[in-house]
C-alpha angles and dihedrals in degrees: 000000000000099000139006139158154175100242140356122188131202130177117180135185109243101183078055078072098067093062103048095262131111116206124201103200091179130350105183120182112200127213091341115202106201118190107187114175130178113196124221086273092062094255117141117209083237093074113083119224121255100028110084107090102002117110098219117218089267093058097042085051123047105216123218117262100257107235105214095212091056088064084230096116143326119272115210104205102180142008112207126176143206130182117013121173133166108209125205092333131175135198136192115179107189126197129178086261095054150296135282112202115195099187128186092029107185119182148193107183102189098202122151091173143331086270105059131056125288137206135196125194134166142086144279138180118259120185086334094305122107118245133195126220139192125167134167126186110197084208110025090173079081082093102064107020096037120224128097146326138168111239137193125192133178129183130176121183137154080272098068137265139300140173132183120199119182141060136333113200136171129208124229076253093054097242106143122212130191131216121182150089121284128211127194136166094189110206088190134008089180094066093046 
């Protein structure tokens, strides 16, 4: 199973509707349980078959933009969003040279909109010792439409600090790259 949880909570804003918007005023997930994989071939169970690589019918076909007044289809313009939290989540990314296991994720995510800056700030479990994060993008819409945005994390542990300032891109082939300075005062490297 990739993902599971105990509860997940959305509230939406349906006279957002009307207007070619859809507002998400809190999307919650509760006690998340993420399973990510990635075979010896470099696959993660994440990727579906049959789309790497395929130009579905959308892509190899422009379609016309839907004009709402014409009764033809429903536009949605923007996508704004209020209050995102990860509750008491856990993940555990396995490869064929071993697992990481971040227990106890707990996370703030502060989004108006693909177009303006996020955050992200909170805490996970790392090895058994607690670990702080903070994270800001300048152009989050960089995940789903490629291309570039500046990026700041911080994370402070038991372990030591660390920080990373520069830019974030993605490829039309989804390969992300990162440019930047790094900063980091390591307590421990044994328990690395």
């Amino acid at each position: 199973v990739f993902a599971q949880m105990d509860e997940m909570a959305v509230g939406l804003d349906i006279s957002s509707l009307l207007s070619g918007a859809i507002s998400v005023d809190r999307f919650t997930l509760t006690r998340p349980e993420i399973n990510m994989e990635v075979d010896s071939n470099g696959r993660g169970n994440w990727e579906f078959d049959g789309l790497e690589g395929e130009a579905s019918a959308s892509e190899s076909a422009p379609a016309a933009p839907s004009d709402p007044a014409s009764g033809d289809g429903f536009a949605i313009e923007t996508i704004t969003f209020g209050d995102i939290r990860l509750v008491d989540g856990n993940v555990r990314y396995t490869t064929p040279q071993g697992t990481e296991e971040f227990s106890d994720i707990n996370l703030t995510l502060g989004i108006t909109s693909l177009d303006d800056p996020v955050t992200a700030d909170g805490s996970l479990g790392y090895k058994g010792e607690p670990v702080e994060v903070s994270l800001a993008l300048d152009q989050p819409r960089f995940i789903t439409d490629g291309g570039e945005s500046k990026i700041d994390l911080d994370i402070d542990s038991t372990y030591g600090e660390g920080s990373f300032k520069g830019t974030i891109a993605q490829d039309s082939a989804q390969n992300i790259s990162l440019a930047g300075m790094t900063d980091m005062d390591i307590a421990s490297v044994g328990k690395l």
